[in-house]
Each structure stands twice: as structure tokens, then as C-alpha cells.
C-alpha positions, -999 to +999 in steps of 0.1 A: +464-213+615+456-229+581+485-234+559+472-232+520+487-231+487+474-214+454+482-236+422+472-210+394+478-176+407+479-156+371+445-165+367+414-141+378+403-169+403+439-169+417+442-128+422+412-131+438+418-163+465+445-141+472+430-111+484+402-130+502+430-155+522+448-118+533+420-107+550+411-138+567+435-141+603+429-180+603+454-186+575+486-182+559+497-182+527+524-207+522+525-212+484+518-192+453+525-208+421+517-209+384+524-236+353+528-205+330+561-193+349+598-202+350+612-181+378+600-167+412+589-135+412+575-106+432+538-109+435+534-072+438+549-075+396+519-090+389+493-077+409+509-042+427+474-042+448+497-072+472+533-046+474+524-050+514+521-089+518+562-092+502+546-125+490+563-142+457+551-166+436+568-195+414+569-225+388+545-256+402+569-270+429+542-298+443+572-310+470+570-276+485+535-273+484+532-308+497+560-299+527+541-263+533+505-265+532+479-279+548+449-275+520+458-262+485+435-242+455+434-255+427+426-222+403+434-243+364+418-251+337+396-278+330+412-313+321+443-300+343+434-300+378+425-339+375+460-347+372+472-326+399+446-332+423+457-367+429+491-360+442+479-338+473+455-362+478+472-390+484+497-370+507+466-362+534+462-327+516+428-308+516+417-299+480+394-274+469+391-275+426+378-249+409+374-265+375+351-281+362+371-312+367+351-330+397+316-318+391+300-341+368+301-383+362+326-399+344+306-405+317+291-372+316+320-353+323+336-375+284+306-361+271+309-326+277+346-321+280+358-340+256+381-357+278+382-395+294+388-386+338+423-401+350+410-391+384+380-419+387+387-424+423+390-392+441+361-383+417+337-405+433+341-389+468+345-354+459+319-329+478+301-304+456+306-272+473+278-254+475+273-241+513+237-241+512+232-278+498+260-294+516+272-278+547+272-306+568+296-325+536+320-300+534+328-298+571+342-335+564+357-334+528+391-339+513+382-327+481+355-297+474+346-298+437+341-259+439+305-254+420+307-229+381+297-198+382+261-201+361+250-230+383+257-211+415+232-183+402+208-209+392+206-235+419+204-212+443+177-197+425+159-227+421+166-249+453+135-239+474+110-244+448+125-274+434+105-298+455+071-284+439+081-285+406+050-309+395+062-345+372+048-331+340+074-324+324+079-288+335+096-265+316+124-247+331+140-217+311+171-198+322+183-167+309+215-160+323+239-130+316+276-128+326+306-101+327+335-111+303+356-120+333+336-153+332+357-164+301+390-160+316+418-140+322+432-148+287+395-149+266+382-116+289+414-097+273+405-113+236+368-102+245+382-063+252+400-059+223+376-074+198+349-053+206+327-068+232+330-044+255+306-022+231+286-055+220+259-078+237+254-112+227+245-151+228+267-179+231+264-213+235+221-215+234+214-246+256+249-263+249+269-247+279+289-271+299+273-259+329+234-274+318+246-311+332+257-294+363+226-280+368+207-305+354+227-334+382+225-313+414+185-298+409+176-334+401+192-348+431+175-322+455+139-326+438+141-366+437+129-365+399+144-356+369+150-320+358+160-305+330+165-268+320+171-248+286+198-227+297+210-196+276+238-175+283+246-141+277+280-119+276+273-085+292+301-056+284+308-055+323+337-068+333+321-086+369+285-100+376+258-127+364+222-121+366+201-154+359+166-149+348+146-181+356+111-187+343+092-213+356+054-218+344+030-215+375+006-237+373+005-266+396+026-239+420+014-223+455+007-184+451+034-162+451+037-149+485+040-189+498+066-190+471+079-163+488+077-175+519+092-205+514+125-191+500+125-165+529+124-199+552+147-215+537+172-185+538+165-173+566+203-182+582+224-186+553+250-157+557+256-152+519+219-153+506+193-122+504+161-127+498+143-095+484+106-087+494+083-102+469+080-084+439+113-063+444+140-080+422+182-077+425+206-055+402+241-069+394+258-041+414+237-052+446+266-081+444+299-067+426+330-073+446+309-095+474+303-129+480+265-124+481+237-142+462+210-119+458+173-135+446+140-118+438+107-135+428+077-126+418+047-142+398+034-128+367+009-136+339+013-174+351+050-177+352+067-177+381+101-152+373+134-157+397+160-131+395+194-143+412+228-121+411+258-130+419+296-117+413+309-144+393+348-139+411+334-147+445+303-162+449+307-173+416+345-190+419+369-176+449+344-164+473+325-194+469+359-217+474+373-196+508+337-201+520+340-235+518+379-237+531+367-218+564+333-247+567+366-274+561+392-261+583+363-248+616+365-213+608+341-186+608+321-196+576+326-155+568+359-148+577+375-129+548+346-128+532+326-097+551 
């Protein structure tokens, strides 16, 4: 039986660990805790869906998660799990971070967070889990820098093809669209009452803080730099991303190699669906799963990629239980199906 601990429970990504960890018999919960609270509390006061579990949660104690757990979620903000991280570390914890905190270089992550890293170290040998890139990595890791929600869409969108991607310079365009749950619990209820429910709109055109994530993980897997124009969008959904991908053809093999190549190289991955050529995925083929669903096809010269996932799951809890069960031997679905 795995023992975890959820640092960040009032958070989207922290409601959801927990209904994923309840439905998966290999674990038990051990701690639940928040920065934003001063007294223990019922969890079923904050999220009634729980009453059954007669779970509480309560203000960071990292003692009693140290004394109590065997692997601990790390559901903060970005620039705060860094300084936590490091404690449970050092104490032979197993940590899986769902920030943005352990993703990127040090001098990269200064750039694009504003922010100098205090976690250097543990940085350096942090696993970036994404199941279908780095299985085999994740079965050995300490620390799983859980992957952002727009790069999960996209890599896995791009990783079979990434290989042909010819050296000249290829443009790569992205087009992604998100559900205001993306943005926080805090920012998603800003988003409700300003009117963005009844609104569709831009943000961030090719200066998201997910383009060097991309950017450093589809470069590693092609062996050659890559670089793509990434724009997001805010859909008045509350769940879901669908990522557009356009890549220009030329240079490419025909679109049913294309396809068969990402049918090969999906072929056993339990949370990927490839659909026939042509036929392309619908956010609501993924809400409230941890499924990836991709559709190609090949048009007028450019070769178009449609990827869906829920950004919750796949996107953020899904995708970190996923990679607790590869960590701790369990069944890489349990919970999750």
C-alpha cells in the first residue's frame, strides 16, 4: 500500500488527485493539506463529493507528512513548490510536482518565470513525466516534474512525426484552446464573473510559458532544434484543450505513413487513441478522462494534427497518478479507468 500526501488540496489539481487516489486500492491517503488554511477541517466542507472518505485536511505540517507518507503531490503554484520539494527530498520521500517548478533549465526557467531556482540540485535529476517519452525514467525517479497541460496536448501530438521534421527550418504552428479551469481555481472564478464564460479569446500569442517546454522536450526527441509559434486560446468551457498543430508537408511521407506511424507508435500506450486517418477528436471524446485523443490528416500541403485532452487529468492530476502508479509498481491504470 502506497502511503501519499497532497500539499495543495484547495486547488483544482488537488480535488482532483483526490478523487483519482480513492479509486485506486494501492494507496492510502495519509495527508491532505493546504498553505491557505489555519485549522483542520472536514474535507467533505470543501468538496461534499468526499462526505464518505471522513478524510480532513489541514495547515502544511511537513513533519507529519514526512512521518506519514511514502510519496507526496505537490499541487502549488509556481516558484513555491521549489522550496518545499527539497525537504521531502532529502528525507527519502517520492515527489511528484505539478508546477512548473522543475521543467525547464535554470537559466531558462529565470527567463520565463521571473524567478532565480533555489532548487538547482534536485533540478538537475528530476524526470519529466510524460509516460509515453519516459516510462522506463519514471519507474526509477525521486522527483517527477509532472509535464503543463498545453505541452501534454502538443508533444504528444507531435512526438511521432518529430523525427521527420526536415533541418530547414520548419515551421511549426500551434493553435491550442483551453477551458478556463486551466487558469486556476482562483483566475477560473475571476474568468466566470467577468464575462468569459460568454467570450472567446487570445492570450499570451507566442509568449506562453509553456513554448520553452515544448520547445526543450520536442528538441531532445528529434536530435535538432525545434521551435514552435504557439497560441493559446480560452474556450467558455469549464474542462478540455484541443491543440491544432499545423505542420507544412513537404519534405513529409504521405498521409496514410503518417498515419501509420503514429498508429505504431501507439499502438500500447493505455491512455493514447489514435483516430482513423482523416477522422479528427472533439474535446468531449476526453472530458473527465485521462485520455489523449489525436487525429491527423493531410490537406492542401499541410499536414493538420488535432490532439484533445482534459486539462485536470491528462493535463495535471491524471497525468501525475499515472505516473505515481509507473513509480510505486502499480497498474499504470489503476484509478485512472
Amino acid at each position: 500500500m502506497v502511503k501519499v500526501g497532497i500539499v495543495g488540496v484547495t486547488s483544482y489539481t488537488g480535488e482532483e488527485l483526490i478523487g483519482i487516489l480513492l479509486k485506486n486500492e494501492g494507496v492510502e491517503i495519509c495527508s491532505l493539506s493546504a498553505r491557505s488554511v489555519d485549522k483542520e477541517t472536514a474535507l467533505a466542507t470543501l468538496y461534499p463529493q468526499f462526505k464518505q472518505a471522513d478524510l480532513i485536511y489541514k495547515p502544511l505540517d511537513v513533519d507529519e507528512i514526512l512521518a506519514k507518507c511514502d510519496l507526496v503531490f505537490l499541487a502549488l503554484p509556481h516558484t513555491v513548490s521549489m522550496t518545499m520539494a527539497m525537504d521531502f527530498l532529502k528525507n527519502g520521500k517520492k515527489v511528484i510536482d505539478l508546477s512548473g517548478d522543475y521543467r525547464l533549465s535554470e537559466e531558462v526557467y529565470k527567463k520565463w518565470y521571473k524567478a532565480d531556482h533555489v532548487d538547482v540540485g534536485n533540478l538537475k535529476n528530476a524526470v519529466y513525466g510524460l509516460p509515453e517519452l519516459n516510462r522506463e525514467k519514471i519507474k526509477t525517479a525521486d522527483l517527477v516534474s509532472n509535464p503543463g497541460c498545453y505541452p501534454t496536448s502538443v508533444i504528444l501530438g507531435l512526438l511521432p512525426i518529430i523525427k521527420e521534421i526536415p533541418d530547414n527550418g520548419i515551421n511549426i504552428v500551434v493553435d491550442s484552446k483551453s477551458g478556463i479551469t486551466g487558469a486556476g481555481r482562483k483566475s477560473a472564478t475571476e474568468l466566470i464573473s467577468d464575462g468569459s464564460m460568454e467570450n472567446f479569446k487570445c492570450y499570451k500569442a507566442n509568449e506562453h510559458r509553456h513554448i520553452p517546454e515544448m520547445d526543450k522536450i520536442l528538441t531532445s526527441v528529434a536530435g535538432k532544434d525545434i521551435e514552435v509559434h504557439f497560441v493559446p486560446h480560452l474556450l467558455p468551457i469549464k474542462r478540455g484543450i484541443l491543440s491544432t498543430i499545423y505542420v507544412p508537408h513537404r519534405g513529409l511521407a504521405s498521409g496514410k505513413d503518417i498515419y501509420a506511424l503514429y498508429e505504431k507508435w501507439y499502438r500500447n500506450e493505455p491512455f493514447v487513441r489514435v483516430k482513423p486517418f482523416g477522422e479528427l477528436p472533439e474535446v468531449k471524446d476526453v472530458a473527465y478522462t485521462n485520455f489523449c485523443d489525436i487525429g491527423i490528416t493531410v490537406s492542401r500541403g499541410m499536414l493538420i494534427i488535432v490532439s484533445v485532452i482534459d486539462n485536470l487529468l491528462k493535463g495535471a492530476s491524471g497525468q501525475a497518478v499515472q505516473n505515481m502508479n509507473i513509480m510505486c509498481g502499480l497498474d499504470e491504470c489503476s484509478g485512472l479507468i
